[in-house]
ROLO-396696 format. One record per residue (C-alpha): residue in three letters; x, y, z. Coordinates in steps of 0.1 Angstrom, whole numbers, padded with zeros to 4 digits, always signed. Layout:
alaXYZ;...
END
This chain:
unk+0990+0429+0170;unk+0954+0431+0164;unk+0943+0442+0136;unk+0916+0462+0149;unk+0941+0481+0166;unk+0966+0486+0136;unk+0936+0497+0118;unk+0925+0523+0143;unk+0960+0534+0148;unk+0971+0544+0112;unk+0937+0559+0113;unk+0946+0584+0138;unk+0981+0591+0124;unk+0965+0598+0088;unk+0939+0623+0105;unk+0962+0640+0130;unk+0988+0642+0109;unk+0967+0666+0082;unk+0959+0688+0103;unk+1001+0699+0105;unk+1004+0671+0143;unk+1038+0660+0137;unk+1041+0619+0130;unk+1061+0615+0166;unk+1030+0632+0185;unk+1001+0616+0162;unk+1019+0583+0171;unk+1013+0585+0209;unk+0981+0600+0204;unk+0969+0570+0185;unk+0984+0545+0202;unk+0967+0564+0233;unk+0933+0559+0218;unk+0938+0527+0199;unk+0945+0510+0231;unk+0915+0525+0253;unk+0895+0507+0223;unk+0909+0475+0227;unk+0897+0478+0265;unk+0867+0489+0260;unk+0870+0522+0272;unk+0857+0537+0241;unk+0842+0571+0251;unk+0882+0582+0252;unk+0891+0559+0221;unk+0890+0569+0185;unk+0853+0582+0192;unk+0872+0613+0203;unk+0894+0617+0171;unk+0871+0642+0155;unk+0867+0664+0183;unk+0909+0662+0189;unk+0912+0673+0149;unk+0884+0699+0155;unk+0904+0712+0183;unk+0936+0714+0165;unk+0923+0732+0133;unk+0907+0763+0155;unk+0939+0765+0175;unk+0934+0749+0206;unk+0967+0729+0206;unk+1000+0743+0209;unk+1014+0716+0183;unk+1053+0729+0189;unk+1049+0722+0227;unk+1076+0719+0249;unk+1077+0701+0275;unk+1094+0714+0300;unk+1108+0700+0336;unk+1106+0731+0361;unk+1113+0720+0393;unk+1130+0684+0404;unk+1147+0665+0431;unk+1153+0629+0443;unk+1116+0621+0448;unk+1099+0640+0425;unk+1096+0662+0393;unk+1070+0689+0382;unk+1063+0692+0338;unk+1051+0719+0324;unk+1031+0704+0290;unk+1028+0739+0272;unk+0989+0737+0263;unk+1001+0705+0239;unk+0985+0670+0235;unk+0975+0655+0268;unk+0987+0616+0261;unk+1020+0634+0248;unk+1027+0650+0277;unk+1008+0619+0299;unk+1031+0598+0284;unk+1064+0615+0286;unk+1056+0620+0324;unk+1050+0583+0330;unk+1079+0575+0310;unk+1103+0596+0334;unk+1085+0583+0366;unk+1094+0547+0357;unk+1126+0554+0349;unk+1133+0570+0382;unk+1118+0543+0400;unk+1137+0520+0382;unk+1166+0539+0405;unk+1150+0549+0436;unk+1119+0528+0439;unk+1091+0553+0436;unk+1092+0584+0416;unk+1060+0606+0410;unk+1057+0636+0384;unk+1031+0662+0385;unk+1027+0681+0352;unk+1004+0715+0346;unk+0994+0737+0317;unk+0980+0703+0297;unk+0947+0694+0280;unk+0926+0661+0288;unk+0946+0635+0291;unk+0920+0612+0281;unk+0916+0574+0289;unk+0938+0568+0324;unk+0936+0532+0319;unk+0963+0536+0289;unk+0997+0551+0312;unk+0996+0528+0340;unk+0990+0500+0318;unk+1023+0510+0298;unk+1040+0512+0335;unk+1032+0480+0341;unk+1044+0469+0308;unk+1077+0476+0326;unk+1074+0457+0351;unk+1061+0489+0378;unk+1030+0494+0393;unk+1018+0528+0375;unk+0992+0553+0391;unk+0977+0580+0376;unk+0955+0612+0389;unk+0942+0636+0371;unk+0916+0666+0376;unk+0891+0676+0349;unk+0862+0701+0340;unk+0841+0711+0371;unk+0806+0684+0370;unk+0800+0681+0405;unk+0792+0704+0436;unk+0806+0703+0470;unk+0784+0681+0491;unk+0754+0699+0501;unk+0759+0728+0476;unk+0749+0728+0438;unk+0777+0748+0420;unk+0799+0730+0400;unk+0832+0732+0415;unk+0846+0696+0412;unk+0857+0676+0376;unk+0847+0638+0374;unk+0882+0636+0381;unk+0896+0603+0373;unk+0921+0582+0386;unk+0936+0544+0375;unk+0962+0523+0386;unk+0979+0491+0375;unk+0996+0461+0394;unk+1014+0437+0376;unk+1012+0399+0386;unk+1044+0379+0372;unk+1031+0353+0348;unk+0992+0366+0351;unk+0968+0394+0342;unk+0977+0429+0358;unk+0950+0440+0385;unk+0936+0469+0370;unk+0917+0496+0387;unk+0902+0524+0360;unk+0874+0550+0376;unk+0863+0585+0379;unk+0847+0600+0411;unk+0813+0600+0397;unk+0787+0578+0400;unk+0788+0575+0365;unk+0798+0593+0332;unk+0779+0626+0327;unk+0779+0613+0291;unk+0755+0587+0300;unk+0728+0610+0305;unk+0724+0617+0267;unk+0724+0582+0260;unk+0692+0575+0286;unk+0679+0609+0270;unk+0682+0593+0234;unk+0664+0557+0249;unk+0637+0578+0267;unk+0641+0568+0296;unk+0646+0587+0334;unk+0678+0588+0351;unk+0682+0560+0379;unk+0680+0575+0414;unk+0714+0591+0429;unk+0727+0603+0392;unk+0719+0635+0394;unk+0710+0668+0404;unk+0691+0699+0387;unk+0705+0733+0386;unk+0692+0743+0421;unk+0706+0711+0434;unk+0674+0690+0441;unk+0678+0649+0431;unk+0660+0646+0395;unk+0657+0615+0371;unk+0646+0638+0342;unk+0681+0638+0318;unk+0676+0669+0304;unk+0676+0684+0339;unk+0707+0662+0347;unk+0726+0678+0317;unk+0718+0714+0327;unk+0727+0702+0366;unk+0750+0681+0379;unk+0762+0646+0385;unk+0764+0630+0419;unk+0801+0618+0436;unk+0803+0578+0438;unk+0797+0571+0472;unk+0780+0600+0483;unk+0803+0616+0506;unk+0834+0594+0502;unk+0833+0605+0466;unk+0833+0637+0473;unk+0863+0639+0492;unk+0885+0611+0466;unk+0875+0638+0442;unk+0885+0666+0461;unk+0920+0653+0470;unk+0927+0643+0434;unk+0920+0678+0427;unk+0945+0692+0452;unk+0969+0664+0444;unk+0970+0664+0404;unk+0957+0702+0398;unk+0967+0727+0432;unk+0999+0708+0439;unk+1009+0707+0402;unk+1004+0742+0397;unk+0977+0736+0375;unk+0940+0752+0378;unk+0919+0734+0401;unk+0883+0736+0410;unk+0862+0756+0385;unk+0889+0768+0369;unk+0896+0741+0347;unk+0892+0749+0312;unk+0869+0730+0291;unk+0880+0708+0260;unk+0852+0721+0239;unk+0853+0758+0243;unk+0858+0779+0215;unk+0881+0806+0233;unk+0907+0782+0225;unk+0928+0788+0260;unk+0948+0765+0279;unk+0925+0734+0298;unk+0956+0739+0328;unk+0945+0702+0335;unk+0970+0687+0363;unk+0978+0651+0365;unk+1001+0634+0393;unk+1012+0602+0377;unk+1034+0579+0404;unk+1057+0545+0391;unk+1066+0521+0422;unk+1094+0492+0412;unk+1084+0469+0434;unk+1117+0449+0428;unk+1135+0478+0440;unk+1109+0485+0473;unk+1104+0451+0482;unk+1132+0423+0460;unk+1125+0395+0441;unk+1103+0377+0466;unk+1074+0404+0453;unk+1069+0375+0423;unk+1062+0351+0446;unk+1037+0371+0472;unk+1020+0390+0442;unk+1015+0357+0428;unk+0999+0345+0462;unk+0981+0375+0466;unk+0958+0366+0436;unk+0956+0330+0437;unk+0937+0340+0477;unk+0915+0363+0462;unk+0906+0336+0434;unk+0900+0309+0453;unk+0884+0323+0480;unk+0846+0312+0491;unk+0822+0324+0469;unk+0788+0335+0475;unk+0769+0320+0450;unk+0775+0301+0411;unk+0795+0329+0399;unk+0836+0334+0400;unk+0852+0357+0420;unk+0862+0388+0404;unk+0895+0410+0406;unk+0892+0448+0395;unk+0900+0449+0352;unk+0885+0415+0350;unk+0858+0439+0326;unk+0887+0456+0309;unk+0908+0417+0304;unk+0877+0404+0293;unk+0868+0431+0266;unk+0908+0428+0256;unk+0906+0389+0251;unk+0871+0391+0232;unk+0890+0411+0208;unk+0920+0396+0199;
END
């Protein structure tokens, strides 16, 4: 292991563990965040730690949290996470959808009553770990307005996926439905410098490259309309479906009223052994190697999605 990563991770487990988070919870917790570090997804890594403790000393956790499975058949299962950790009850849900698969083939669980379950990238990735391809959906704090409108009614709702190739890197797809982080607007605020075009909107919903309008406004779909509707059914799919809150009515990890976020997340295991039989090594493996050593268009190689995160994971170690 790295020691970056051991470092981080007994961090976490010392900090969360003051605070009265029991050593089995703290554990996933850092691990959770630990591991968005090592690929480079470090708005959601230990960078959040602070806020997580601050959240835990006014009450915003329920730290006894039981996680609950309320309705279930062959296919599928719904969790209720009791207003506790989000990777805690992210990571139980992903457990039981792998395990299922490992049975049926494709299992998917759909949790409500959780907080943010922070970096996506981190519960496919343990999917894939074991050997499934791992999905994961999840709705968050309203940031963006129905196309043509200007309230905020729709989260930056993320989603991630990750396909394991035998004897390779996984293909790894990690995104939210914005064009970019709301986050980022600070950060160009800080440099002095405007917001690119198609970032943002004000607060009556006209296109601005001011940041501080940005911050009071709203943050444009990826893709325009096509965004706009990938968030939208992420939002029914992970929040309406789950029995979570959905549109505006997602709570926000920072407010002081210390209620439950209600965030939904959908997260879906597929054993491809068990859909498809052993000749998946074989075509996965193909299925690369094509895209790798296809025609390029100029000097440089030809990219899979997570080449970023593999990169940032290798330059580490």
């Amino acid at each position: 292991m790295k020691l970056k990563y051991i470092e981080e991770k007994n961090t976490v487990i010392s900090e969360l563990t003051a605070v009265g988070v029991s050593h089995e919870q703290a554990e996933v917790v850092a691990d959770c965040f630990a591991t968005a570090d090592e690929y480079g997804v470090t708005s959601h890594g230990i960078n959040m730690l602070q806020a997580h403790v601050d959240k835990v000393k006014r009450g915003g956790y329920n730290l006894s949290a039981s996680l609950v499975i309320v309705r279930e058949t062959a296919a599928f299962a719904v969790v209720d996470g009791d207003n506790g950790f989000g990777p805690v009850s992210a990571t139980y849900c992903m457990k039981m959808a792998v395990e299922r698969a490992k049975e049926v083939g494709v299992f998917q669980v759909f949790s409500k009553n959780n907080n943010t379950v922070g970096p996506a990238i981190y519960y496919p990735l343990k999917a894939a770990e074991e050997g499934c391809i791992g999905i994961l959906f999840s709705n968050s704090p309203a940031q963006m307005a129905p196309f043509g409108g200007k309230e905020k009614l729709l989260g930056t709702n993320p989603f991630s996926a990750v396909i394991p190739v035998p004897g390779d890197d996984p293909i790894i797809i990690d995104m939210a439905t914005s064009v970019v982080a709301k986050s980022k607007f600070k950060q160009y605020k800080e440099a002095g410098k405007p917001l690119p075009d198609g970032w943002a909107l004000d607060e009556n919903g006209k296109p601005t490259n001011d940041p501080d309008e940005g911050m009071k406004g709203l943050v444009l779909p990826m893709a325009g309309f096509k965004g706009y509707g990938i968030a939208m059914l992420i939002d029914l799919i992970s929040g309406l479906v789950s029995g979570a809150a959905y549109l505006n009515n997602v709570g926000r990890f920072y407010s002081a009223d210390n209620k439950d976020m209600n965030v939904g997340f959908c997260c879906i295991a597929i054993d491809p052994k068990v859909v498809m039989g052993e000749e998946y090594d074989t075509a996965m493996s193909e299925y690369v190697q094509i895209v790798r050593n296809s025609e390029r268009s100029g000097d440089g190689p030809i990219c899979m999605p997570g080449d970023d995160r593999l990169a940032f994971y290798k330059k580490e170690e």
